[in-house]
C-alpha positions in Angstrom: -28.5 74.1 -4.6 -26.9 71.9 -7.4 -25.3 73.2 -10.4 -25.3 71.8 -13.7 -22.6 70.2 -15.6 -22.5 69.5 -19.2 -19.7 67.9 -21.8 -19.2 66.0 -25.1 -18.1 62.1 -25.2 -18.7 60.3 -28.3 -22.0 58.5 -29.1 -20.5 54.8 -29.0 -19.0 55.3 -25.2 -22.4 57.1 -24.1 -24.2 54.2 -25.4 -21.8 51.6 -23.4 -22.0 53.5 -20.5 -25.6 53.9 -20.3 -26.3 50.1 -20.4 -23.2 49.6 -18.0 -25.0 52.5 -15.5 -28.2 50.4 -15.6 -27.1 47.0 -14.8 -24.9 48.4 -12.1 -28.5 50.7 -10.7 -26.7 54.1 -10.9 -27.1 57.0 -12.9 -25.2 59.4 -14.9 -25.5 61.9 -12.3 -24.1 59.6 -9.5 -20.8 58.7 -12.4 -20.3 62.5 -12.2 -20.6 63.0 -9.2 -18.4 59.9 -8.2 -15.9 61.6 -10.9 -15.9 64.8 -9.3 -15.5 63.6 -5.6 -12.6 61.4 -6.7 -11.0 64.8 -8.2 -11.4 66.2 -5.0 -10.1 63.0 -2.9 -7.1 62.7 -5.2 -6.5 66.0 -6.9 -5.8 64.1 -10.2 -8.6 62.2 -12.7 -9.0 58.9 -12.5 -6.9 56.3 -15.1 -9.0 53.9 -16.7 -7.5 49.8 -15.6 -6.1 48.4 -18.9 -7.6 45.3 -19.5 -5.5 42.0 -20.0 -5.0 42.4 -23.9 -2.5 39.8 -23.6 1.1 38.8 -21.9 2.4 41.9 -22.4 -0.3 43.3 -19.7 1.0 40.9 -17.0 3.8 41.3 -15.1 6.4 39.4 -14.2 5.0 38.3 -10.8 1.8 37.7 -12.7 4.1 35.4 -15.0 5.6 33.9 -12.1 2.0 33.5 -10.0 0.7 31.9 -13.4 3.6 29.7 -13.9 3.6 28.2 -10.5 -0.5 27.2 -10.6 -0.5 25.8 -13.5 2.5 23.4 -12.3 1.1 22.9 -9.5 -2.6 21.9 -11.1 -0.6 20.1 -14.3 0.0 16.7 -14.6 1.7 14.1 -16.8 -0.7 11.3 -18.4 0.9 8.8 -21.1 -0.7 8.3 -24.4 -3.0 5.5 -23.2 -5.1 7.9 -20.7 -6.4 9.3 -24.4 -6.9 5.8 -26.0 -10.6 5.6 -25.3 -11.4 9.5 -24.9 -13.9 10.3 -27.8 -14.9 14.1 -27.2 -18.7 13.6 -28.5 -19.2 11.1 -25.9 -17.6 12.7 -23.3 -20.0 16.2 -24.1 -23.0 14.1 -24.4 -22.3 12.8 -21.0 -21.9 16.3 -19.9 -24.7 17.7 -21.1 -27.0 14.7 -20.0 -25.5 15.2 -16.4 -26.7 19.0 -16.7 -30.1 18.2 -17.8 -30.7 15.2 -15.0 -29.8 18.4 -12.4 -32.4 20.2 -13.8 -35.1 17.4 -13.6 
């Protein structure tokens, strides 16, 4: 036999969740569930992951890892590679290379 649980979020994270628990094809019976079992597995609730709000959420390997790409994908170009470059031309090109795909 199941029991029934009941509790109090507010209205705003209901509503997220809700449209978050249908994209992913689970319900709110299945979150508490998977909330209870991971009680049980770790004897402790689980932490929401804080979201990159900015470079005080990376660390300093992060730094480091984030440093050393874009060195390694970075180069130097001298003033002349931008002579010619006219953004408008260069998006029109782009975008008439995404509809020639779609033909």
């Amino acid at each position: 036999m199941d029991a029934m649980v009941s509790g109090r979020i507010p209205t705003e994270m209901k509503g997220q969740g809700s449209k978050l628990l249908a994209q992913i094809g689970a319900t709110q019976s299945q979150l508490i569930k998977a909330a209870y079992e991971y009680l049980l597995a770790e004897g402790r609730l689980p932490q929401p992951q804080s979201r990159l709000a900015g470079p005080s959420a990376l660390t300093e390997q992060d730094l480091t890892q984030l440093e050393n790409f874009i060195n390694a994908t970075t180069f130097e170009v001298g003033p002349d590679f931008w002579a010619d470059f006219d953004l408008k031309d260069t998006l029109a090109e782009g975008r008439w290379a995404d509809y020639e795909a779609l033909a």
